[in-house]
C-alpha positions in Angstrom: -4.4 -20.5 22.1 -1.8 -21.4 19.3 0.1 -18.1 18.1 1.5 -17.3 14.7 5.1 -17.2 15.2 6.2 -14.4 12.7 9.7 -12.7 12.1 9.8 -9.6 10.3 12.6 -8.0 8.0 13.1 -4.4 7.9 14.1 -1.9 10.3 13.1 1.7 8.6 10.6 4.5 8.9 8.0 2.4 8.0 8.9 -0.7 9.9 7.4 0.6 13.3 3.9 0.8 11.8 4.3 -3.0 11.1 5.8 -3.7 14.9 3.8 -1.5 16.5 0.4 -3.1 14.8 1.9 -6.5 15.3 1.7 -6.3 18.6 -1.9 -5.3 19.2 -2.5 -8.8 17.7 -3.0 -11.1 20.4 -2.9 -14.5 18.1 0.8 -13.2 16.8 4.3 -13.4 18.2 6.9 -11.8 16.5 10.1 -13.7 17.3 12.8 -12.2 15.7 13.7 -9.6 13.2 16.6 -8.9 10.6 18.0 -5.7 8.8 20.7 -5.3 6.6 22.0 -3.1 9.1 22.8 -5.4 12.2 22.9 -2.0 14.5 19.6 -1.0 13.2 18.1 -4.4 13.8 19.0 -4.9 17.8 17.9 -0.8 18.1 14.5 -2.0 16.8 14.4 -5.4 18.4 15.1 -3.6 21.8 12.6 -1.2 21.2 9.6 -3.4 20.2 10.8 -6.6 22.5 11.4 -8.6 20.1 13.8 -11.3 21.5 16.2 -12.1 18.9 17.8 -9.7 16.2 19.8 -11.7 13.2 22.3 -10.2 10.4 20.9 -9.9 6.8 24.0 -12.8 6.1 22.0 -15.1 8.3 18.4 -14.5 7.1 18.4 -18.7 5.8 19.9 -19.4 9.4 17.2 -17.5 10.8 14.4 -19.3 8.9 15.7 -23.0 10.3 16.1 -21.8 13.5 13.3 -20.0 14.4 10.7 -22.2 12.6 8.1 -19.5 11.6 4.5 -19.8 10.5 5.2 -16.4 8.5 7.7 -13.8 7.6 6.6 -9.9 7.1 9.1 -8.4 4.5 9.3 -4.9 5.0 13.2 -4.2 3.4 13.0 -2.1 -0.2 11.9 -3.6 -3.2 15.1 -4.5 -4.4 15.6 -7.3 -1.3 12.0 -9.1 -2.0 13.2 -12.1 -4.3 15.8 -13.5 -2.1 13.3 -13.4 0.7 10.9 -15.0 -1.2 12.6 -17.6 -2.8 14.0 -18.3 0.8 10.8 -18.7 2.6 9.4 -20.4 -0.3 11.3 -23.3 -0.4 10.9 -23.5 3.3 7.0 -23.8 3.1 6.6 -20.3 5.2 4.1 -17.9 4.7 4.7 -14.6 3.2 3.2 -11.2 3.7 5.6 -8.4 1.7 5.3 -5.0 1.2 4.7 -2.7 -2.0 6.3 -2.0 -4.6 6.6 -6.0 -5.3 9.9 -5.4 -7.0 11.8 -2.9 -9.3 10.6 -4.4 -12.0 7.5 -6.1 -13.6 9.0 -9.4 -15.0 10.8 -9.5 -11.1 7.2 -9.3 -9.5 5.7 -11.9 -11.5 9.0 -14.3 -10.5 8.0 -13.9 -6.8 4.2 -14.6 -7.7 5.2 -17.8 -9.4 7.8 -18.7 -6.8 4.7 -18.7 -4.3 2.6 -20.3 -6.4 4.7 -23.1 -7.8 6.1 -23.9 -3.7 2.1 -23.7 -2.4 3.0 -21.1 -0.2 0.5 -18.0 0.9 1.6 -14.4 -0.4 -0.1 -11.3 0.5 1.0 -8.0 -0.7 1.4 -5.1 1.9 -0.9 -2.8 0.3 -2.9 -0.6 3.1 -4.2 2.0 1.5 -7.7 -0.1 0.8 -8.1 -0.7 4.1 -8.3 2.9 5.3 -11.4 3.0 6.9 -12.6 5.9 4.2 -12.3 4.0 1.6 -14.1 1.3 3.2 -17.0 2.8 4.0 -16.9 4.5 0.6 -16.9 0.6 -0.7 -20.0 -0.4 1.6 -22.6 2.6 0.3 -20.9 1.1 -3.1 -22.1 -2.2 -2.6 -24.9 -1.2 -0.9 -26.7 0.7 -4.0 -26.6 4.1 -2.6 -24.6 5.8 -5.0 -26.5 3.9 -7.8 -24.4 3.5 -11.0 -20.7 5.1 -10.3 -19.7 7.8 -12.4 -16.3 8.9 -11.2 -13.9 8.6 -8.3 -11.8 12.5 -8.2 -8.6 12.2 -6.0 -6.7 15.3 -4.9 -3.7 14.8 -2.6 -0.5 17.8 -1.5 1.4 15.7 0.6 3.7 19.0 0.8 6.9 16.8 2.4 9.1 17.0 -1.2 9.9 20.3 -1.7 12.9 20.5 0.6 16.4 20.8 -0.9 16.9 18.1 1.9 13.2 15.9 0.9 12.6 12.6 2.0 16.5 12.2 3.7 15.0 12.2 6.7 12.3 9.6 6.5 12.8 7.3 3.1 16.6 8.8 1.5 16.5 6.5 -0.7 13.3 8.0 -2.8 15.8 11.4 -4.0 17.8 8.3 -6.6 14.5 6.9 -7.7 14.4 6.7 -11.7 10.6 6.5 -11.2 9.4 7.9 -7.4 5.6 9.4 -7.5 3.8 6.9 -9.4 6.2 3.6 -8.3 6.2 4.3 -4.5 2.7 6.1 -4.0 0.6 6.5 -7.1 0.2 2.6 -7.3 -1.6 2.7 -3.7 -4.4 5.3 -5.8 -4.0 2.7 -8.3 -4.8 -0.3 -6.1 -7.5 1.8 -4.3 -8.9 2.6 -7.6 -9.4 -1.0 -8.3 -10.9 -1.6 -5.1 -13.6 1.2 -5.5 -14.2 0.8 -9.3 -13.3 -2.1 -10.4 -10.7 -3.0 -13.4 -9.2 -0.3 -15.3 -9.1 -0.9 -19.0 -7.3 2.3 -19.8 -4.7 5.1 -18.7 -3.3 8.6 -19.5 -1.1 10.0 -17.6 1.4 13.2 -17.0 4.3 13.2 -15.0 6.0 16.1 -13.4 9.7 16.6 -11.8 8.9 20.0 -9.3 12.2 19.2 -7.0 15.2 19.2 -8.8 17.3 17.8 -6.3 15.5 14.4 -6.8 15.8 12.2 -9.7 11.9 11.0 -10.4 8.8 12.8 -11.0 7.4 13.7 -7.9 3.7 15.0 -9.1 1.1 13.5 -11.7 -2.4 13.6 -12.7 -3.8 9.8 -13.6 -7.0 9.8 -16.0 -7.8 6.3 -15.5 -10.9 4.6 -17.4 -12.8 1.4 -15.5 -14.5 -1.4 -17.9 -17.6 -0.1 -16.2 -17.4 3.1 -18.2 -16.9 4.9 -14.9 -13.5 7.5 -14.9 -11.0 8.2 -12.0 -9.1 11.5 -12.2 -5.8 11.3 -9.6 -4.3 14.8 -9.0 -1.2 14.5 -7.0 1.9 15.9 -5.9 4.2 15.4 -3.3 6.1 18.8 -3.7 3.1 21.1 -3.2 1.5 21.8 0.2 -2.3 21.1 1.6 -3.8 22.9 4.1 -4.4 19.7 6.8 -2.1 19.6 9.7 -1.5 15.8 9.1 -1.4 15.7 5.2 -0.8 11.9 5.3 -3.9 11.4 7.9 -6.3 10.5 4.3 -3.4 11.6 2.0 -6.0 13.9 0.1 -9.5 15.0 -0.7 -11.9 12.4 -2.3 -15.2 12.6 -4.1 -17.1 9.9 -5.9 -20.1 10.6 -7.6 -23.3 8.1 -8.9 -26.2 8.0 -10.3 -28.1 8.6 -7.4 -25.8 11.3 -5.7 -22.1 11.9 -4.4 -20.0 11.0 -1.1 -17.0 13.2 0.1 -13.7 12.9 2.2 -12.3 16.2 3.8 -8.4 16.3 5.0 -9.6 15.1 8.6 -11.6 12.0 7.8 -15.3 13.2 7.5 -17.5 11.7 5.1 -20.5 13.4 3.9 -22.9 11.9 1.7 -25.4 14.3 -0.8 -28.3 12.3 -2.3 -29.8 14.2 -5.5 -32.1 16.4 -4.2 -31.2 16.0 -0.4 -29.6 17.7 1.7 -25.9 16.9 2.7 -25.1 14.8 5.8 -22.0 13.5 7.9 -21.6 10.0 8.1 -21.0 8.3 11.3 -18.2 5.7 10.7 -15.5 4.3 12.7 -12.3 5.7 12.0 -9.0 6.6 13.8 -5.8 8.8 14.2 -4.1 5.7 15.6 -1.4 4.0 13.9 -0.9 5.0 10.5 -3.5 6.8 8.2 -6.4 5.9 10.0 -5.1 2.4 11.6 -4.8 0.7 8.1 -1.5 -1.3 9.0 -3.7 -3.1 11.7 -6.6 -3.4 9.9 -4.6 -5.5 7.4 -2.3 -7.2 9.4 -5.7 -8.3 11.2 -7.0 -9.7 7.8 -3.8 -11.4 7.2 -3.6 -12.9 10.8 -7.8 -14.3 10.4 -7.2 -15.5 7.0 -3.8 -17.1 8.1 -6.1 -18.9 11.0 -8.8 -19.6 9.2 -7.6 -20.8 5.5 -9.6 -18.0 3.8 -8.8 -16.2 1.1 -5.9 -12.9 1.6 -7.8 -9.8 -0.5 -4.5 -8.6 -1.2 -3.1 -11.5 -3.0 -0.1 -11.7 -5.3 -1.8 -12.4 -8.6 -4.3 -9.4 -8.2 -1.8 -6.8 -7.2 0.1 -8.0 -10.4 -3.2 -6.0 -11.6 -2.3 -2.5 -9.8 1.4 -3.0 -10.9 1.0 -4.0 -14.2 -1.7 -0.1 -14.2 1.2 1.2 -12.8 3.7 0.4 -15.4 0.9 1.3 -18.1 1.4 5.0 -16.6 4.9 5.3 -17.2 3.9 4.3 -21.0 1.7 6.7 -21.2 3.8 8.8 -20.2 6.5 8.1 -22.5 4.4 8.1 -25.6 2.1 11.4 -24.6 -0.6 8.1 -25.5 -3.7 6.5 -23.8 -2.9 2.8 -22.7 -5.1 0.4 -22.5 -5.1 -2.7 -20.9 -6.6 -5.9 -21.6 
């Protein structure tokens, strides 16, 4: 068999999900990797055995010499065009984590430069493919819920109240302008989409609990689907939950229908209530794996069969323009104490 030779970019927190899911891939070979930080690209090289480690300088060098069938971009948001634009012109497919870009106009350049060079693109978005939210989307499809009424999200992810928060893990989120909604919100966003369908409206409040941070770093979302249906988000990140693994699901979930209502607790059980029925646990596959319930894998293992096959990515550029472009809509409504809506 034929592997994917794939290089990857990025050597923080987040990166090791990517490697370590990579690897449990049998039709992929990661080949070499690249990091702004040279140091920080041979420590993770060495620790995932990956054979070659290259200088962010050399990233077009790397490309030529290493030939490969895709590059995973997992560098901040601010690093994505170059990449693109580099792998683009070189006919190499792209898979590139969330958010796109800084800013909207910047995420529809690397869209475009895709598009116009024939080149795959699939965002890095895993939250949909938590295996919650796909088994919420299967009693969807399958009628069980009947007509959906409303999604309810509640999340305390509890790690941003520190004087210190996020140094540790992601530093760089204590200068965002924008934090909540730009780095994690838009995953709700997306999911939204996923479960609901499109979102014609938004209203939104926005809350800065830490001071030693620059964005807001709580929210609630009242988002409204074409459908009619409503999704409420209640989040913060500066507030405590009672799970020991807060980021396990990332929060409580209930959707209600017409025909009854499903629920996710902190530890990953599903229970579904049918109008006058009693209440029963769902027997689904999920994990405490990798991260939040295996969902790198999962969509790393979409990308690989779609990459092998020539189907279509779910995740594609163009519709996470859609979640992005809900995203920026929240920071309007925000500004104007005003309900967006979208077209």
């Amino acid at each position: 068999m034929k592997k994917l030779r794939g290089i990857c970019l990025g050597a923080g927190y987040f990166s090791r999900f990517q490697y370590e899911a990579w690897a449990r891939i049998p039709e992929v070979e990661i080949v070499a990797l690249a990091n702004r930080s040279l140091d920080k690209a041979r420590e993770a090289a060495a620790l995932h055995r990956i054979p070659r480690a290259y200088a962010w300088a050399d990233l077009a060098a790397m490309l030529d010499a290493e030939k490969p069938d895709f590059v995973d971009i997992i560098t901040p948001p601010e690093t994505h065009l170059e990449v693109v634009r580099l792998a683009a012109a070189r006919g190499i497919a792209i898979i590139c984590q969330k958010p796109i870009a800084p800013t909207f106009a910047e995420c529809e350049t690397i869209v475009e430069t895709a598009r116009r060079a024939g080149v795959r693109l699939m965002i890095h978005e895993n939250f949909r493919w938590q295996p919650w939210y796909r088994e919420m989307r299967r009693l969807l499809d399958a009628g069980m819920l009947g007509e959906l009424f409303s999604i309810n999200i509640r999340t305390r992810l509890g790690d941003g109240w520190q004087d210190d928060a996020y140094l540790a893990r992601q530093p760089f989120f204590r200068t965002y302008p924008r934090l909540f909604c730009y780095e994690t919100g838009v995953h709700f966003l997306d999911t939204f989409r996923y479960l609901g369908g499109e979102i014609t409206s938004v209203y939104t409040r926005f809350q800065k609990r830490n001071p030693a941070i620059l964005g807001e770093d709580a929210a609630q979302i009242v988002c409204g689907f074409a459908s009619g249906a409503t999704a409420i988000l209640d989040a913060s990140r500066y507030n405590e939950s009672d799970a020991a693994d807060p980021r396990y699901t990332f929060g409580l979930v209930r959707i209600d229908g017409r025909k009854g209502h499903v629920e996710l607790d902190l530890a990953g059980k599903l229970t579904l209530k049918l109008l006058g029925q009693p209440t029963r646990l769902l027997d689904y596959p999920h994990t405490r794996g990798g991260f939040a319930g295996d969902c790198v894998h999962a969509l790393q293992r979409h990308f690989v069969d779609c990459m092998m096959s020539g189907g279509p990515f779910e995740n594609t550029g163009e519709d996470y323009l859609k979640s992005t472009a809900l995203m920026e809509a929240c920071y309007r409504s925000q500004a104007t104490n005003q309900v967006v809506t979208l077209p």
